[in-house]
mmCIF file of the N, C-alpha and C atoms, coordinates in Angstrom:
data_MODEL
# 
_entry.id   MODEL 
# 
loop_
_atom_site.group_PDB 
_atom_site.id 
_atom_site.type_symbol 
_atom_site.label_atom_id 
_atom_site.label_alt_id 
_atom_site.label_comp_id 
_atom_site.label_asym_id 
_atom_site.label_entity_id 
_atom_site.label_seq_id 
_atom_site.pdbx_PDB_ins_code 
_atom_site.Cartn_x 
_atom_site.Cartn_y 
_atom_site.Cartn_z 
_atom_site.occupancy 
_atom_site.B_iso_or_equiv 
_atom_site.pdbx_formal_charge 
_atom_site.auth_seq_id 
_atom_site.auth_comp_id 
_atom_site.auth_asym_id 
_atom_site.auth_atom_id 
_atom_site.pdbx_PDB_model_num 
ATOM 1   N N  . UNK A 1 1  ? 0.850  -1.185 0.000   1.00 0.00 ? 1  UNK A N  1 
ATOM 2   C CA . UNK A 1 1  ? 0.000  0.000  0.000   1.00 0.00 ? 1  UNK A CA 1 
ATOM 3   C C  . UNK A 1 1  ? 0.891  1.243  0.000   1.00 0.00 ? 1  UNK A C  1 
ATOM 4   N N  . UNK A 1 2  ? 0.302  1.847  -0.926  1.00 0.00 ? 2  UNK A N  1 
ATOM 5   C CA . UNK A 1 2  ? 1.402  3.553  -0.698  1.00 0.00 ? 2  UNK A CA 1 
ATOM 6   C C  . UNK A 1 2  ? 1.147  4.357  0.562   1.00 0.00 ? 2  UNK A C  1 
ATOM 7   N N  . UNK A 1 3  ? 2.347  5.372  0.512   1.00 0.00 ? 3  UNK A N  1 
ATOM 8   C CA . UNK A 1 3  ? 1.970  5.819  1.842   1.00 0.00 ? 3  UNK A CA 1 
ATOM 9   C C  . UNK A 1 3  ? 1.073  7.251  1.326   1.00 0.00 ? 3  UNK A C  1 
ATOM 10  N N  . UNK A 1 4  ? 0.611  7.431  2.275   1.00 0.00 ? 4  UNK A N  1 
ATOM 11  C CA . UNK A 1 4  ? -0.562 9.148  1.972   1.00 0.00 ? 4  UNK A CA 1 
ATOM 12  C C  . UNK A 1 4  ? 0.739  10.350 1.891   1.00 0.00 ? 4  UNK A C  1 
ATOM 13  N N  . UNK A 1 5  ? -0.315 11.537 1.832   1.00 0.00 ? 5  UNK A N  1 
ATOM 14  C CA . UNK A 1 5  ? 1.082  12.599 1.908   1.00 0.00 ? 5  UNK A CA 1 
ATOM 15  C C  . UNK A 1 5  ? 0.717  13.234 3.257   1.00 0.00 ? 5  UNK A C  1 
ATOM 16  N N  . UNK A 1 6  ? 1.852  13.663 4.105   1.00 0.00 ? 6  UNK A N  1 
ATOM 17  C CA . UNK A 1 6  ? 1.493  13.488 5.576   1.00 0.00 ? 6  UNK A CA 1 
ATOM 18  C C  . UNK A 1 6  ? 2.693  12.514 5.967   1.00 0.00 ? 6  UNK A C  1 
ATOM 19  N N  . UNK A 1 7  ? 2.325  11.294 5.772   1.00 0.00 ? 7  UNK A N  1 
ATOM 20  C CA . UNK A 1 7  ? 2.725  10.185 6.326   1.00 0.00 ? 7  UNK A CA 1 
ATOM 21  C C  . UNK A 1 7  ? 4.332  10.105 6.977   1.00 0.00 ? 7  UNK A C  1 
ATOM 22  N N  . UNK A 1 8  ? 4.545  9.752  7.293   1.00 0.00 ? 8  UNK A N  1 
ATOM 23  C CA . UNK A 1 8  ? 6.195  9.873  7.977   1.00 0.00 ? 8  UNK A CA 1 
ATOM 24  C C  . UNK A 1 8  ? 6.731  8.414  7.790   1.00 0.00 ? 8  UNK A C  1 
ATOM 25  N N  . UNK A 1 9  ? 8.232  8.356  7.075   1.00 0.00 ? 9  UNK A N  1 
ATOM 26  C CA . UNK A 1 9  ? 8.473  7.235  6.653   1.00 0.00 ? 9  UNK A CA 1 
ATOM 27  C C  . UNK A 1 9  ? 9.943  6.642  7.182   1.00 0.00 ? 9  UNK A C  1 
ATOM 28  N N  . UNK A 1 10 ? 10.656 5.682  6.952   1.00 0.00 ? 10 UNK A N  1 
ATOM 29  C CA . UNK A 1 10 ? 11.941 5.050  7.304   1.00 0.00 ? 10 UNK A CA 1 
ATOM 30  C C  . UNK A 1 10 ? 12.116 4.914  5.655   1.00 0.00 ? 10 UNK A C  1 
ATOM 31  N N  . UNK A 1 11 ? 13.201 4.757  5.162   1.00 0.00 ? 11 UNK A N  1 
ATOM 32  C CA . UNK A 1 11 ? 13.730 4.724  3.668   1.00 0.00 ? 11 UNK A CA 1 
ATOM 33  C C  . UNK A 1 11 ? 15.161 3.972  4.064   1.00 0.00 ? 11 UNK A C  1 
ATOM 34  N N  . UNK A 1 12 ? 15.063 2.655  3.826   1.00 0.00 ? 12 UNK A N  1 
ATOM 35  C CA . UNK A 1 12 ? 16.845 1.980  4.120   1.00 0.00 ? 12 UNK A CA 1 
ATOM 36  C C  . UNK A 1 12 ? 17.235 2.340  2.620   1.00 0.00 ? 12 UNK A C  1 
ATOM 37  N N  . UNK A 1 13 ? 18.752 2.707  2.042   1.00 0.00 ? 13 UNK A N  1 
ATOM 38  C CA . UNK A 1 13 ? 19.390 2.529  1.251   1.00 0.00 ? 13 UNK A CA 1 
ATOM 39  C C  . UNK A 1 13 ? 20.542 1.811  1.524   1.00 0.00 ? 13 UNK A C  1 
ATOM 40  N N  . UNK A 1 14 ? 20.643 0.564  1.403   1.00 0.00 ? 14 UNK A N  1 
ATOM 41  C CA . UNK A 1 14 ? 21.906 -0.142 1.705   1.00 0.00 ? 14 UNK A CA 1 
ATOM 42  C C  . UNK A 1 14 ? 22.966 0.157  1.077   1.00 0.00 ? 14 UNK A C  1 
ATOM 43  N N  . UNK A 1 15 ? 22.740 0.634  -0.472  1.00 0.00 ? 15 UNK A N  1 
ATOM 44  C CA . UNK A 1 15 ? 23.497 1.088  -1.734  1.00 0.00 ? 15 UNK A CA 1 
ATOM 45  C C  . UNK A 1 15 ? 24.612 2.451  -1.265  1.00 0.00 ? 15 UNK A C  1 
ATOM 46  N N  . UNK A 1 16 ? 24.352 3.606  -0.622  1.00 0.00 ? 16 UNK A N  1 
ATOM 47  C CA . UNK A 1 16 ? 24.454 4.265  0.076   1.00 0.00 ? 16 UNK A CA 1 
ATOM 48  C C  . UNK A 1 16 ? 24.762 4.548  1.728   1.00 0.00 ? 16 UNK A C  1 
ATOM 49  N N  . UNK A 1 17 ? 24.597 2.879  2.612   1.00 0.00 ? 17 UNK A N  1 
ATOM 50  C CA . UNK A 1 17 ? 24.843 3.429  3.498   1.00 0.00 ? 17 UNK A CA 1 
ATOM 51  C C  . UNK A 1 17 ? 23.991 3.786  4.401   1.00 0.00 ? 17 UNK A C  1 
ATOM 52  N N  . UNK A 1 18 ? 22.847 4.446  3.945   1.00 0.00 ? 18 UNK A N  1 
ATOM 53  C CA . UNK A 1 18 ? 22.190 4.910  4.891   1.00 0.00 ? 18 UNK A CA 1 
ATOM 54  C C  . UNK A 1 18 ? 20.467 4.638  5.277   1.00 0.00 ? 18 UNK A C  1 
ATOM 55  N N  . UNK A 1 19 ? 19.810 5.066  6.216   1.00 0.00 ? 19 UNK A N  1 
ATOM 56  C CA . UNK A 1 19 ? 18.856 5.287  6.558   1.00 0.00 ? 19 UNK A CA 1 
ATOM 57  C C  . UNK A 1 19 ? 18.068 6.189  6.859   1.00 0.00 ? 19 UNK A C  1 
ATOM 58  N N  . UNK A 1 20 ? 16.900 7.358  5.945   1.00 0.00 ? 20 UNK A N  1 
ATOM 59  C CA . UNK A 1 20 ? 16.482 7.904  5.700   1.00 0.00 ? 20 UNK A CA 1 
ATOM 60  C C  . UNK A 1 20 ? 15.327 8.378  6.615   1.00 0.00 ? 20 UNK A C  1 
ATOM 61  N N  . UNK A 1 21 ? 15.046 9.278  7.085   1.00 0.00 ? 21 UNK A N  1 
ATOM 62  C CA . UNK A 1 21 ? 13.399 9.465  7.693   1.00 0.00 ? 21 UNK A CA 1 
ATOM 63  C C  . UNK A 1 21 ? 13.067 10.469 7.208   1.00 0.00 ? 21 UNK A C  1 
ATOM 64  N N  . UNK A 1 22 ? 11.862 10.202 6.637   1.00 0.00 ? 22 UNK A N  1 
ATOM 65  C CA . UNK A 1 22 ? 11.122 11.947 6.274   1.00 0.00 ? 22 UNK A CA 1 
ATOM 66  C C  . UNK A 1 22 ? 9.826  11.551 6.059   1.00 0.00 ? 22 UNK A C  1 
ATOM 67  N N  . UNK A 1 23 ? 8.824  13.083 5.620   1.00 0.00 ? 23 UNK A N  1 
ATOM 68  C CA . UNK A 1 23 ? 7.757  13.244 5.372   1.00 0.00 ? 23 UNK A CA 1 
ATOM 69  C C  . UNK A 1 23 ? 7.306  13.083 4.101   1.00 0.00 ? 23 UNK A C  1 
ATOM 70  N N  . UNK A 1 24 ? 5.873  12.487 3.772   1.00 0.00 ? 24 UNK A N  1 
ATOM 71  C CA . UNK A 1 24 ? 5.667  12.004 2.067   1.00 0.00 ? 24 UNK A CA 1 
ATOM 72  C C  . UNK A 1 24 ? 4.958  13.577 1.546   1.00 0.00 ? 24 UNK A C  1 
ATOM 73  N N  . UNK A 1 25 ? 5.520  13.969 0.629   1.00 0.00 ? 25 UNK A N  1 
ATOM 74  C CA . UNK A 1 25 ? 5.125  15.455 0.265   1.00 0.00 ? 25 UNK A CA 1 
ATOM 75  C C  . UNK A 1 25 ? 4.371  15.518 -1.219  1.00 0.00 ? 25 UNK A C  1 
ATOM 76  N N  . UNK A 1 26 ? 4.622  13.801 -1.755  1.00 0.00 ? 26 UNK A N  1 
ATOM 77  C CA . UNK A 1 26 ? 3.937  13.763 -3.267  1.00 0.00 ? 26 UNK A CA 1 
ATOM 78  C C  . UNK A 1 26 ? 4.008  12.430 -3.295  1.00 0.00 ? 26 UNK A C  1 
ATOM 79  N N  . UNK A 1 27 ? 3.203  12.211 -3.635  1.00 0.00 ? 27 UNK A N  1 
ATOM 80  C CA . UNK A 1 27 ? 3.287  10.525 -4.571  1.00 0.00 ? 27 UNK A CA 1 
ATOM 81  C C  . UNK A 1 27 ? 2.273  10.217 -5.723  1.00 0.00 ? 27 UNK A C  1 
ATOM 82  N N  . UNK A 1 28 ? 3.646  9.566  -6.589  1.00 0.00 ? 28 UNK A N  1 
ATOM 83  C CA . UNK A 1 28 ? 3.499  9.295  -8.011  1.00 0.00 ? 28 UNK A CA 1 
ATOM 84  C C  . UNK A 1 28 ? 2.597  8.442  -8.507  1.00 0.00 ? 28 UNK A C  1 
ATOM 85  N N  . UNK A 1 29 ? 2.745  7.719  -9.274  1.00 0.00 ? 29 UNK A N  1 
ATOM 86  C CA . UNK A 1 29 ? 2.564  6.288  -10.122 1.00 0.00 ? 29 UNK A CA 1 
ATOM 87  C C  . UNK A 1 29 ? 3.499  5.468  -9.660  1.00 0.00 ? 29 UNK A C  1 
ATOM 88  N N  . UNK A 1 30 ? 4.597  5.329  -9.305  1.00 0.00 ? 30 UNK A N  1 
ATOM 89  C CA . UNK A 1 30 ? 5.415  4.435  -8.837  1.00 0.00 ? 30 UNK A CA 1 
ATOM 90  C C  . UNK A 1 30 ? 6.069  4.663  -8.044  1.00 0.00 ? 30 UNK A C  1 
ATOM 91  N N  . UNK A 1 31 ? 6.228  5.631  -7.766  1.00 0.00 ? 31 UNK A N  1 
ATOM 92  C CA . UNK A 1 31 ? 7.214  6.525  -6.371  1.00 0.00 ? 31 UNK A CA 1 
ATOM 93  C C  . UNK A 1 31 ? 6.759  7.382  -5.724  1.00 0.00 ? 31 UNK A C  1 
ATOM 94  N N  . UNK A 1 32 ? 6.916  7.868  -4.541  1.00 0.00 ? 32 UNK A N  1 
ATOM 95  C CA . UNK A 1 32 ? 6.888  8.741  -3.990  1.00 0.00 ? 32 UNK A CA 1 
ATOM 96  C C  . UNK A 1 32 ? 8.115  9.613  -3.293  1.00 0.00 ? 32 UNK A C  1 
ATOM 97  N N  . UNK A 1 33 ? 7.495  11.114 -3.196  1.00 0.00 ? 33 UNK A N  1 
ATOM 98  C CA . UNK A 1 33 ? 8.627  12.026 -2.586  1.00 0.00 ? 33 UNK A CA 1 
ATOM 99  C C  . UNK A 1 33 ? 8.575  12.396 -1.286  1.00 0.00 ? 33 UNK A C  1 
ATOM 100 N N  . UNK A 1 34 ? 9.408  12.489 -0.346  1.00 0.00 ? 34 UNK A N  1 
ATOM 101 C CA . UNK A 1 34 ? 9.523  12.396 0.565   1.00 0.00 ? 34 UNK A CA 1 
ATOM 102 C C  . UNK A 1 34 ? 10.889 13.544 1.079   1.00 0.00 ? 34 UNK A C  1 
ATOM 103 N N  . UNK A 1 35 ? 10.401 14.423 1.933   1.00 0.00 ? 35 UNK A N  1 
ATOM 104 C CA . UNK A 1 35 ? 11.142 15.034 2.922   1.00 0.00 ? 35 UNK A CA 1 
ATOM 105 C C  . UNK A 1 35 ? 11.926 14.995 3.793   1.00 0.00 ? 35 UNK A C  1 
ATOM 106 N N  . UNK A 1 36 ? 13.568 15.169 4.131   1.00 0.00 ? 36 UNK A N  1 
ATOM 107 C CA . UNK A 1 36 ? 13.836 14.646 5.453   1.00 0.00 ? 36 UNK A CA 1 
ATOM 108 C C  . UNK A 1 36 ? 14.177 16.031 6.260   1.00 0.00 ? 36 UNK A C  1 
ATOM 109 N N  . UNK A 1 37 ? 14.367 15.523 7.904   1.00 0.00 ? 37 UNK A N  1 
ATOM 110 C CA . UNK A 1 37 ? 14.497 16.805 8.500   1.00 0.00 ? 37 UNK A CA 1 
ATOM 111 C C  . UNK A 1 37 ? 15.283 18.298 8.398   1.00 0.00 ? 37 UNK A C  1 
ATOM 112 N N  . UNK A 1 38 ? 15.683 17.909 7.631   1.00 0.00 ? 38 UNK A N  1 
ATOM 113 C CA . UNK A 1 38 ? 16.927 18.624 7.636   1.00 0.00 ? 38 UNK A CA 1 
ATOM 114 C C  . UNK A 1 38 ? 16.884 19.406 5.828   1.00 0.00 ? 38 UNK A C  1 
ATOM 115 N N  . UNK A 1 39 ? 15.738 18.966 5.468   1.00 0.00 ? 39 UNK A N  1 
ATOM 116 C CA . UNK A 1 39 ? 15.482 19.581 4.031   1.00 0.00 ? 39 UNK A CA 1 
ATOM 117 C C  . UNK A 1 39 ? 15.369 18.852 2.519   1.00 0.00 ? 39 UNK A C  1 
ATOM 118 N N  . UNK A 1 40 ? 16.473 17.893 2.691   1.00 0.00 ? 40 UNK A N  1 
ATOM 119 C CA . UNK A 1 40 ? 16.244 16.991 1.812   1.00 0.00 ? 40 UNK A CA 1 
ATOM 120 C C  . UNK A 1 40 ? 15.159 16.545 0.913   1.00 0.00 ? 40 UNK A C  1 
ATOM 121 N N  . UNK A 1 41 ? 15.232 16.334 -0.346  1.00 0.00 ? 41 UNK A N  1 
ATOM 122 C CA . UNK A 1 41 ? 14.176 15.886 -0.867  1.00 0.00 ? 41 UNK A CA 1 
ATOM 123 C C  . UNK A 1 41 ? 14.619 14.701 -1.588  1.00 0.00 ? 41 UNK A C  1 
ATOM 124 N N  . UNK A 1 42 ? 13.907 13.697 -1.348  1.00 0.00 ? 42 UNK A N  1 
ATOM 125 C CA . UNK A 1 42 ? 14.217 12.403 -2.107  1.00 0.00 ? 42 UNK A CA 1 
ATOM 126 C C  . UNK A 1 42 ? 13.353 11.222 -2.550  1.00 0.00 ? 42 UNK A C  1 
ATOM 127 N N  . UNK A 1 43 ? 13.891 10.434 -3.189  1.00 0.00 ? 43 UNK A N  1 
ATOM 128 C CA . UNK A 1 43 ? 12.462 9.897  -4.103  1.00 0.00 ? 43 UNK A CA 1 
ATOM 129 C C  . UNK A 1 43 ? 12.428 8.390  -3.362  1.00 0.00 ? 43 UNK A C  1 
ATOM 130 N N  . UNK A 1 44 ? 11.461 7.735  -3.808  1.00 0.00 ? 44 UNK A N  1 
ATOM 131 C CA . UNK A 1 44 ? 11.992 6.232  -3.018  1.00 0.00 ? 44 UNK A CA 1 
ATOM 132 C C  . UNK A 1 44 ? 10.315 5.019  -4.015  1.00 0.00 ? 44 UNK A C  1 
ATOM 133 N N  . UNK A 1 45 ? 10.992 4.307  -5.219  1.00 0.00 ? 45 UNK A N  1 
ATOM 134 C CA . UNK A 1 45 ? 9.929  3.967  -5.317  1.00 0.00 ? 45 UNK A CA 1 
ATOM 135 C C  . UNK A 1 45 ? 9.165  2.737  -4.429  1.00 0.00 ? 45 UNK A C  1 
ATOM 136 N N  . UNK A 1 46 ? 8.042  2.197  -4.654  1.00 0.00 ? 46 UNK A N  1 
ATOM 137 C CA . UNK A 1 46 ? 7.042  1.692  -3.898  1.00 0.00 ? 46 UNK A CA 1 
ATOM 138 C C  . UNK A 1 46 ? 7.987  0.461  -3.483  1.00 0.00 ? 46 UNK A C  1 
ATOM 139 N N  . UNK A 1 47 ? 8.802  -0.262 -4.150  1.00 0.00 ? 47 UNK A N  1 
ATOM 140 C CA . UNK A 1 47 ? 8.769  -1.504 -4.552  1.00 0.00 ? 47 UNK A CA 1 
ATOM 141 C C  . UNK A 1 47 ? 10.465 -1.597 -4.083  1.00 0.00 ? 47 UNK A C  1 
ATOM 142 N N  . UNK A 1 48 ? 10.822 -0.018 -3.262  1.00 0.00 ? 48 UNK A N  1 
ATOM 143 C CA . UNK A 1 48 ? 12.002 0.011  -2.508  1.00 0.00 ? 48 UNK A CA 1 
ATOM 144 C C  . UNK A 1 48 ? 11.580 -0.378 -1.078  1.00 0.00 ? 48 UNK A C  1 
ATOM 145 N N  . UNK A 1 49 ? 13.120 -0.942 -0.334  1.00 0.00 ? 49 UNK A N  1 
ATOM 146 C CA . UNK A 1 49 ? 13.077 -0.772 1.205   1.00 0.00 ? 49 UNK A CA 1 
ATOM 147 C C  . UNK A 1 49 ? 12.401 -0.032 2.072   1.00 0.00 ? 49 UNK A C  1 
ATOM 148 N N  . UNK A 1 50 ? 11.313 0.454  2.678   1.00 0.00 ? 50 UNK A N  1 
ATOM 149 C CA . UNK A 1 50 ? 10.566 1.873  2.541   1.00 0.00 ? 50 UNK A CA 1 
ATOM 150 C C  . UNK A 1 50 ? 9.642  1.044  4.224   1.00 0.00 ? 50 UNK A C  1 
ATOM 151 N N  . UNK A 1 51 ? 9.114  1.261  5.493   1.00 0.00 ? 51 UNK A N  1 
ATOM 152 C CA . UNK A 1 51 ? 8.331  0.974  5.886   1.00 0.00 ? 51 UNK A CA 1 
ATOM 153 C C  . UNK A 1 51 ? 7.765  2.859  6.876   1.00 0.00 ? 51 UNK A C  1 
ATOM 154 N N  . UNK A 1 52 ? 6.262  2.863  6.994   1.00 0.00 ? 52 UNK A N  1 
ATOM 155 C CA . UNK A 1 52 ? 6.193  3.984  7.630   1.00 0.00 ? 52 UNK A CA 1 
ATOM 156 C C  . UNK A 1 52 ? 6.292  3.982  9.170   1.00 0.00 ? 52 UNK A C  1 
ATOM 157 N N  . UNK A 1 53 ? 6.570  4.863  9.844   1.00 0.00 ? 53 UNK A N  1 
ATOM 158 C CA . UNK A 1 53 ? 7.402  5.409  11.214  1.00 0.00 ? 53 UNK A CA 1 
ATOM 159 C C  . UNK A 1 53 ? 6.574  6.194  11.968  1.00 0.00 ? 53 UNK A C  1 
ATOM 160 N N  . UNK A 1 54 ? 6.893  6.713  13.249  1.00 0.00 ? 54 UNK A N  1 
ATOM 161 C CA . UNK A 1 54 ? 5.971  7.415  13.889  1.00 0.00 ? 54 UNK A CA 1 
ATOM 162 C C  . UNK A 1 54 ? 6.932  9.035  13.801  1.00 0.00 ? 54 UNK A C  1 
# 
């Protein structure tokens, strides 16, 4: 299920290293965009590492 916009998410990138948290600010057809605290904007599609967070 996609997440809403609102929603607050976890984003693993193993590829990178890292682990992501932000807010969903758009979502696509296959992806969604997502916010992190600090300003970031980044994409993450559905069918990535992705679960939502409090």
């Amino acid at each position: 299920v996609p997440p809403k916009i609102g929603d607050k998410i976890v984003h693993y990138e193993p590829y990178f290293d890292r682990e992501s948290k932000g807010k969903v600010v758009e979502v696509l057809s296959s992806q969604f965009v997502y916010e992190t605290k600090d300003g970031q904007t980044r994409y993450c599609l559905f069918k990535e590492d992705w679960n939502p967070t409090d």
